[in-house]
Residue, then its C-alpha position, 0 to 999 in steps of 0.5 A: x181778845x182772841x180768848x174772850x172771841x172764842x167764848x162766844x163762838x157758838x158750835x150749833x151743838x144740839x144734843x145738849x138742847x133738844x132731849x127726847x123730852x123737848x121732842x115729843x113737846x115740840x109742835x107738829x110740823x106743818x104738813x109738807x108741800x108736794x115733794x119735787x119729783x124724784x131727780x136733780x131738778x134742783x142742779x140746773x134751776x134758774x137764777x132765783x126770781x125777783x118777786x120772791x124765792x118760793x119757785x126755789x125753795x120748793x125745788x130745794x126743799x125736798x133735798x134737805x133732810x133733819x138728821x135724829x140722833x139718839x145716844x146711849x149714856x150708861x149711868x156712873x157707877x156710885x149713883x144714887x139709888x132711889x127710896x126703897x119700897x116704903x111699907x104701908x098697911x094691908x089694904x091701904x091705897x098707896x099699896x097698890x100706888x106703889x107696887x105698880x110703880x115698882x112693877x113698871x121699874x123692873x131691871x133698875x140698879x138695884x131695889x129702887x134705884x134708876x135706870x143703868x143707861x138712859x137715851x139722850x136724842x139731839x138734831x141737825x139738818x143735812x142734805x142729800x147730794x146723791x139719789x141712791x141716798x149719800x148725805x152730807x151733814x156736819x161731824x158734830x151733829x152725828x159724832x158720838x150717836x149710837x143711832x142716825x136717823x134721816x127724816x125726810x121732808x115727807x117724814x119718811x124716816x130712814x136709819x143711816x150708816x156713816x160712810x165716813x167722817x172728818x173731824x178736822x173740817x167737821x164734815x160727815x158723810x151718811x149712807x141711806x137706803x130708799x126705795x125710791x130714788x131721791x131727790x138731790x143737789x149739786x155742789x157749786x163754785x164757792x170761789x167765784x161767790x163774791x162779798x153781797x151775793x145773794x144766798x139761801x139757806x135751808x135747815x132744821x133750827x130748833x127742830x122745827x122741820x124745813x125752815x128756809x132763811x135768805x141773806x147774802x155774804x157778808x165776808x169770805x175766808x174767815x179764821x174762827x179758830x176752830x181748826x187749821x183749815x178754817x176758810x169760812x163764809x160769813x153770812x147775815x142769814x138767819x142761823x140758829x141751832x139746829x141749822x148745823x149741817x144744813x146747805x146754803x145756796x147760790x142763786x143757781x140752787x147749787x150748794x155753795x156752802x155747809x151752815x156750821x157755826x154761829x156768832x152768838x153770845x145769846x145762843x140765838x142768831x144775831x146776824x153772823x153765821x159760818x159756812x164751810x166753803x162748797x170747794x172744801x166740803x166737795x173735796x172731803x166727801x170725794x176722799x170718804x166716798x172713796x173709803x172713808x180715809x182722808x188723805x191731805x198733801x204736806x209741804x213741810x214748812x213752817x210759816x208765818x204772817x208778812x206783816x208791813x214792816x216785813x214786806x219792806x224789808x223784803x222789798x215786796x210791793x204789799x203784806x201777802x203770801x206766806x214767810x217760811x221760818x224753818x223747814x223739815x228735814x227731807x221735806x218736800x219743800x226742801x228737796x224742792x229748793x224752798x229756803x227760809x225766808x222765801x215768802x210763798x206767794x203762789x202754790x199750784x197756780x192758786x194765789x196766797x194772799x195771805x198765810x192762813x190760806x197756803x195750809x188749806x190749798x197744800x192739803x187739796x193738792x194731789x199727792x206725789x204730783x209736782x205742783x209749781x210754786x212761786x216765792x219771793x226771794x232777794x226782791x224777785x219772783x222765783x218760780x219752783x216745783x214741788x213734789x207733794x207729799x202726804x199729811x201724817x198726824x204727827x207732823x201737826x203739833x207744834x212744840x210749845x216753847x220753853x220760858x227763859x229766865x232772863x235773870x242769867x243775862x247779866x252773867x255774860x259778858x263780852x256783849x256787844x251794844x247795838x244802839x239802834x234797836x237797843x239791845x246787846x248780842x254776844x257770841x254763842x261760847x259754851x258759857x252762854x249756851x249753857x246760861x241760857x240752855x241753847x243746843x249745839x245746833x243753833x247758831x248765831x249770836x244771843x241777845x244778853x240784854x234788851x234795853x227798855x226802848x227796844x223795839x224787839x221788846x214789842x215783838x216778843x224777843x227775850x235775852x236768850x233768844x238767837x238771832x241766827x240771820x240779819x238781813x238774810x245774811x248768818x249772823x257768826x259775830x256781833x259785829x256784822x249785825x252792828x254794819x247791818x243795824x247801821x244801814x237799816x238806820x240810814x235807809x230807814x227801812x226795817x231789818x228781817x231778823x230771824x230769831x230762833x227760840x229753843x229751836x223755833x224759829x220765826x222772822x221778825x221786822x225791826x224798825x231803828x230807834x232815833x238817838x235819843x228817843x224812847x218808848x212810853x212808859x206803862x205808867x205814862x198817860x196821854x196829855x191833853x192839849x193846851 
């Protein structure tokens, strides 16, 4: 389950395992090859060879940087305080034991007691994309740090200012200074990066130093849950705490990537690990250059998943794009032409293939710009342009919905049977509304009861839900959606219902029922065959 996934989704979070402690046992790191001369060698290396990737990494490696954090944590108050000073006998050798034990204690909270403020330190990797000392590392490794430190791959060690910071994409960008100009690496195209492509990553695993790994890319576009711009790239290189923040590479020595997360139910790596794509990270770093704020375009609509059985209700060739369910009020996509129902298969000359994939491209767009966009509406493509408007905080959270008690359906009457999904619908009168607390501005008529073969049930519709379009048509009567329900069963195709829930509103596909037939019950078990 999506739950159980998420469990073992590891963040490479490290203050929790690399104490001050564990850093001063760690083992002296082997000492560093020549660093690469003080330029942007690395932007315009040549594809890696075929006999290894050493001429690579030793121009690579000097750009990548382990990034120290240490944290003040004061003590809570109501601690527990250590033994007082115990007494012993005039000459006895704990006396002295103990007195300079206390001597050594001095500004504790209280006779005996423990430190106000203690200092936890943790490490992350990093990389340097500018010579006059710009890093990129993830926000997680930085977030919460009193002090950063940049430890180069001389062990030059730098303190380093946070220019700014984005938690929604988990990118960070530091400020160094240096004497000296640095070495630094370009961003490439993580678009053109195809699934088999041959990649390296370096970083800082277990605070080891400099570690470099090499695999290939195993998926594109992967959802982890951990954001609403989740566009990560899967690898097979070996990724382990520590690596967070640190670059993956193409062939050309151009980061395509920045290593973020691990899936691990050990903690260690087993062979899956997350990129955030380049085009993404480049985009971020640009807008906090620029002043630290992040600025991110907004469409104003509310989207869902095509699924099979709506792409054939809508007549569109395969599952793709993105199905509007409801719009904002004075949206940018309702002053645009944008309707509900349109799925949105193009927005700013980009595809969507699928719906995870419009959130991201919208938030890229430049804002107060028109953009054109394509929609699939009535079995054909329309083509609309949009002025792109600008992301605020408070048009991101979603309600959540309310539970309707389903024991107030059989008090309605004057319902309506439609056989072919198994289900009665009545006209929204002042009494239903009431029953099951929808609103004056809803319209439609309500589902009163669904019968224990309807296909809604699977679904997720409920008695008290609306069903506000049929078809694409406003549904005012019972009747008109009893013709619809006939049609669909005689073309055997399903029927787009938009269904609308304490104001949320979402399409749904329903495939008809044949007369006479029904769903499994949950006590039915498969037979075996004779």
């Amino acid at each position: 389950m999506k739950h159980t996934r998420l469990a073992s989704l590891v963040l490479l979070l490290c203050a929790a395992l690399y104490s001050q402690a564990f850093a001063q046992t760690s083992p002296a790191p082997t000492p560093p090859a020549t660093p690469a001369p003080q330029t942007a060698a690395v932007a315009s290396a040549n594809v890696f060879p075929h006999e290894g990737f050493a001429d690579e990494a030793e121009k690579l490696l000097p750009a990548v940087v382990n990034i120290s954090t240490t944290q003040i944590i004061k003590e809570e108050k109501g601690a527990k305080e250590l033994p007082d000073f115990p007494q012993f006998q005039p000459g006895s050798p704990f006396e002295d034991f103990f007195k300079d034990f206390m001597e050594k204690h001095k500004g504790l909270n209280g006779p005996g007691g423990i430190p106000k403020q203690r200092k936890s330190t943790s490490l992350g990797s990093g990389y340097i994309i500018a010579a006059d000392g710009l890093v990129v590392t993830n926000n997680h490794v930085i977030e919460d740090a009193d002090e950063i430190t940049v430890i180069l791959h001389d062990d030059t060690n730098l303190k380093a200012e946070v220019v700014g910071r984005d938690k929604k994409t988990d990118i960070a960008l530091l400020r160094v200074k240096s004497k000296t100009p640095l070495p630094y690496v370009s961003f490439g195209d993580s678009d053109k990066m195809r699934i088999g492509d041959w990649i390296l990553v370096i970083g800082n695993p277990f605070g080891l130093g400099g570690t470099v790994t090499t695999g290939i890319i195993s998926a594109r576009a992967r959802d982890i849950n951990s954001g609403p711009y989740d566009d990560y790239i899967q690898t097979d290189a070996p990724i382990n705490r520590g690596n967070s923040g640190g670059p993956m590479f193409n062939m050309k020595g151009e980061v395509i990537g920045m290593n973020t997360a691990i899936f691990s139910p050990s903690g260690g790596s087993v062979g899956i690990g997350f990129a955030i794509p380049s085009t993404l990270v480049k985009n971020v770093v640009e807008q906090l250059k620029g002043g630290g704020k992040i600025r991110r375009g907004w469409l104003g609509v509310r989207i869902q998943n095509v699924t099979e059985e709506i792409a054939k209700s809508l007549n569109l060739n395969k599952p793709r794009g993105a199905l509007v369910s409801s719009l904002s009020a004075d949206s940018p996509a309702a002053k645009g032409g944008v309707k509900a129902g349109d799925v949105i298969i193009a927005f700013d000359d980009k595809p969507v293939n699928e719906m995870r994939r419009l959130p991201r491209i919208v938030a890229e767009a430049k804002i107060n710009e028109k953009v054109p966009m394509i929609v699939w509406r009535d079995g054909k493509e329309v083509m609309l342009s949009v002025m792109v408007g600008e992301l605020k905080e408070d048009e991101t959270a979603d309600g959540e919905e309310e539970k309707i008690d389903e024991e107030k359906a059989p008090k309605l009457a004057k319902s309506l049977p439609i056989p072919e999904f198994d289900i009665k619908v009545a006209v929204l009168t002042p009494e239903a509304r009431k029953a099951f607390d929808i609103d004056e501005k809803t319209k439609g008529i309500v589902i009163t009861d669904l019968g224990e073969n309807s296909p809604l049930e699977d679904k997720g519709i409920k008695p008290g839900d609306v069903i506000a379009e049929a078809g694409q048509k406003e549904m005012k009567d019972p009747k008109d959606l009893a013709a619809l329900a006939k049609d669909a069963a005689t073309s055997k195709k399903p029927l787009l219902l938009l269904i609308s829930r304490q104001g949320d509103l979402r399409f749904v596909a329903v495939n008809t029922i044949e007369p006479g037939t029904h769903k499994p019950k949950k006590d039915d078990k498969p037979k075996a065959s004779e």
